[in-house]
N, C-alpha and C positions, 0 to 999 in steps of 0.2 A: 457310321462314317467317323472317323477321325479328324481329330484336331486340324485346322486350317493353316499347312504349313508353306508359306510363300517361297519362291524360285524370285532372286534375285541375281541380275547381269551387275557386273561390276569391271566397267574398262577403266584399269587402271596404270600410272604411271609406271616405267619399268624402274626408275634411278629411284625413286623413295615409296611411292606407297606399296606395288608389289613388294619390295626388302622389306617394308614394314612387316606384310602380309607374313615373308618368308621367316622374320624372327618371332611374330606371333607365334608362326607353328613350332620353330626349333625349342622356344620359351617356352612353349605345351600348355600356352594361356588359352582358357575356353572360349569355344566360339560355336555358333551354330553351324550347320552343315551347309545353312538353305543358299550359299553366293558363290558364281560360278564367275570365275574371274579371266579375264581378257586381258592380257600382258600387251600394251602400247607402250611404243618407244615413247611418246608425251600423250599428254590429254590433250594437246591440240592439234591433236590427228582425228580425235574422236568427231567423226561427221554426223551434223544431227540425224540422216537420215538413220543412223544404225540405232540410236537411242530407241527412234520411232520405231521401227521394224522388231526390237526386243518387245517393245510394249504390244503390239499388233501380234506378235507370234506367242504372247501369253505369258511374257515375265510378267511379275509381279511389281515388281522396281527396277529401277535402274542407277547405279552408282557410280558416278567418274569422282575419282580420286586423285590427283595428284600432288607434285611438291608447292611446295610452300610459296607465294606470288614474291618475286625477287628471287628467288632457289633454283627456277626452270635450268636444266641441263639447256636448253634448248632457247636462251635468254625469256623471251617470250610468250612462248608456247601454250602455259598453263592459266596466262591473262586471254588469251584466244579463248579458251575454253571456257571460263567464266564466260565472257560473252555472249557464244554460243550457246550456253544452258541459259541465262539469261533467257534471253531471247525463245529459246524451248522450252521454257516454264511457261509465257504466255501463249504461246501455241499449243499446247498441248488439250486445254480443255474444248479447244475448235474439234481436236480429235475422235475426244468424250476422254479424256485420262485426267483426274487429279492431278495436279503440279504437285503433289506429295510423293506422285511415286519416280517421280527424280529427285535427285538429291548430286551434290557435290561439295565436296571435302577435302582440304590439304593435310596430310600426313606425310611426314618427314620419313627416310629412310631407318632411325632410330625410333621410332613411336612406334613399336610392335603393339605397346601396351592401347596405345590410344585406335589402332585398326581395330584389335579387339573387340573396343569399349565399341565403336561406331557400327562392326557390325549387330553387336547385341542389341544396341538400341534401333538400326534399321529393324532390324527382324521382327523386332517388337512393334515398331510405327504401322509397315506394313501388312502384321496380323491385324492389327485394330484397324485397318482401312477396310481389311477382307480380299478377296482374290480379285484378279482384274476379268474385269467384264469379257475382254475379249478371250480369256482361259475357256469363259463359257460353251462360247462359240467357237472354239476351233474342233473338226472332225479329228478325231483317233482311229 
């Protein structure tokens, strides 16, 4: 069997860190395959229950990304979502999930370079955590 390659959800903001994502790729800076990414109009749309439902249905992580706290398109938006992950960091291990395998992050609509850098280093955190338990247990 092969290398243990993690499947990470990444709902991320449409006005900077998707653009980020989209000049990563145009800059043709390397990035891993493993992040399936969800284009939200803000991260404070992001409901905790979909966090939880990625992790239940066998991502591996979960990443909200958005603009920079003061920068919200959306004045507020992306201090909500702080909150809200807050908040799902300590619930989560009620669940049986590590608070490791969420994460959230501000990237700017110019920081192609730094989406990059943030995927590379999720990718890395969540090989060395290993797969989520619930991967185990779902029928194919």
């Amino acid at each position: 069997m092969g290398e243990f390659e993690p499947t990470i959800i990444a709902f991320v903001c449409n006005w900077c860190t998707y653009t980020a994502a989209d000049l990563a790729g145009t800059s043709r800076l390397i990035q891993p395959p493993n992040v399936r990414m969800i284009r939200m109009m803000c991260t404070g749309m992001v409901d905790p229950k979909y966090v939880i439902k990625a992790l239940l249905e066998g991502a591996d992580a979960v990443l909200v990304s958005g603009c920079h706290p003061g920068d919200c398109h959306y004045i507020n938006g992306n201090l909500k979502a702080r909150r809200r992950i807050k908040l799902l960091k300590e619930i989560l291990p009620k669940f049986g999930f590590d608070e490791r395998r969420l994460k959230m992050t501000w990237i700017g609509a110019s920081e192609g370079i730094d989406f990059a850098e943030t995927i590379r280093e999720l990718v890395a955190e969540v090989k060395a955590l290993g797969p989520n338990q619930a991967r185990r247990q779902m029928v194919i």
